[in-house]
C-alpha positions as CSV (number, residue, x, y, z in Angstrom):
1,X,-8.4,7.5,3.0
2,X,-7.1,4.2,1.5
3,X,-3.7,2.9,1.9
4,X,-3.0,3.3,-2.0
5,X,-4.0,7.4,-1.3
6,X,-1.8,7.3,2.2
7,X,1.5,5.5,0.4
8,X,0.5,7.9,-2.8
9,X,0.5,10.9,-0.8
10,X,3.7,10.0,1.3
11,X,5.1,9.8,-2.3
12,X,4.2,12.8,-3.1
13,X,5.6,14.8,0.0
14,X,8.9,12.7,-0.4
15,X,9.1,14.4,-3.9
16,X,8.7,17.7,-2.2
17,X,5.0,18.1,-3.9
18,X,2.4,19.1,-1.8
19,X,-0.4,16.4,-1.8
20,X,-3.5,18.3,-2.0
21,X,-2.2,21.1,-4.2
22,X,-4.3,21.3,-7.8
23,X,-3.5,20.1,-10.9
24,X,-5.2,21.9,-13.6
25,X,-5.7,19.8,-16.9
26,X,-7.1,21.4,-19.7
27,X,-8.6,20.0,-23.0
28,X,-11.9,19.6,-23.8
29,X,-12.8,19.4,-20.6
30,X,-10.9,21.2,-18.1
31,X,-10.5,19.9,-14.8
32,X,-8.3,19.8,-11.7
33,X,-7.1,16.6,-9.3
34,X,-4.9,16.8,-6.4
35,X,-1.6,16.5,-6.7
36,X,-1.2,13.3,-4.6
37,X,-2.7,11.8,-7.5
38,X,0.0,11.6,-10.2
39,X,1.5,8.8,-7.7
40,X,-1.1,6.9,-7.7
41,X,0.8,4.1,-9.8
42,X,3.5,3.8,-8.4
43,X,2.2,3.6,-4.7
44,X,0.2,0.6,-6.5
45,X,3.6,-0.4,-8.0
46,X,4.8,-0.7,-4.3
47,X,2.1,-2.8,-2.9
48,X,2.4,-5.6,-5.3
49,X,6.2,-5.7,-4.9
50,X,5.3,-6.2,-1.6
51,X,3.4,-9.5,-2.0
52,X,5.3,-12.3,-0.8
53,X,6.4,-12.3,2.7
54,X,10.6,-12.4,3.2
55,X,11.8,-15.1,5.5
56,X,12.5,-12.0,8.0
57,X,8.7,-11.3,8.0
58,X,7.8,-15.1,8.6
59,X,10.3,-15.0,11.5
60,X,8.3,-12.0,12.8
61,X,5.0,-13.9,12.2
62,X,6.1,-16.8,14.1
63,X,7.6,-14.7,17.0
64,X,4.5,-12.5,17.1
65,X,2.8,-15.6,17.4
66,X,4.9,-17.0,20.3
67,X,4.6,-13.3,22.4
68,X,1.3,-14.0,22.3
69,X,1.0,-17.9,23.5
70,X,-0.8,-18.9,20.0
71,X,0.6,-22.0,17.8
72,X,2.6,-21.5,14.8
73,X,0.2,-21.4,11.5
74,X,3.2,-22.1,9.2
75,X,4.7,-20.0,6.7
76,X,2.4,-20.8,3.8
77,X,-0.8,-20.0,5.5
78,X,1.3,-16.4,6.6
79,X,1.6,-16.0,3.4
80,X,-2.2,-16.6,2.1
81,X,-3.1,-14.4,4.9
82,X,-0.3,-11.5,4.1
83,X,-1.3,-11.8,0.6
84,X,-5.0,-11.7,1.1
85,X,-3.9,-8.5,3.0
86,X,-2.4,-6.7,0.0
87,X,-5.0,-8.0,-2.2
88,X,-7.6,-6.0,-0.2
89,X,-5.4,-2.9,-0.2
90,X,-5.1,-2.8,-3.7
91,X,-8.9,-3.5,-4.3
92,X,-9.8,-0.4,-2.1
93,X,-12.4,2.0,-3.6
94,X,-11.6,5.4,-3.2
């Protein structure tokens, strides 16, 4: 499962939906998709609002960094990285 599915189907259940339930389309072709689906979007939405880290995130970066004994990489290489993070989130195949 990719994060955009997990955050899509957390959307879902917060909506009181069931995730897996069926959709039935019909037209021409008629098909069904899980319910979990019609999120999709905005769970997408949500990960790109998230790019940028806050200040409060960099302070966690830096003190995760301390806990563990390893040198301060600086706030715009967090950023690259937490970016870079996202990025690969939101260019999951399902």
């Amino acid at each position: 499962m990719t994060k955009v599915e997990a955050i899509a189907r957390a959307l879902c259940v917060r909506r009181g939906e069931f995730p897996d339930r069926r959709i039935q389309e019909y037209g021409r072709t008629s098909h069904s998709y899980p319910a979990w689906e019609d999120f999709r979007e905005e769970a997408v939405v949500a990960l790109k609002a998230m790019k940028g880290p806050t200040e409060e995130m960099h302070i966690a970066a830096d003190k995760a960094n301390a806990d563990r004994g390893e040198l301060d990489m600086g706030w715009t290489e967090q950023a690259i990285i937490f970016n870079a993070m996202i990025q690969a989130i939101l260019d999951e195949k399902p």
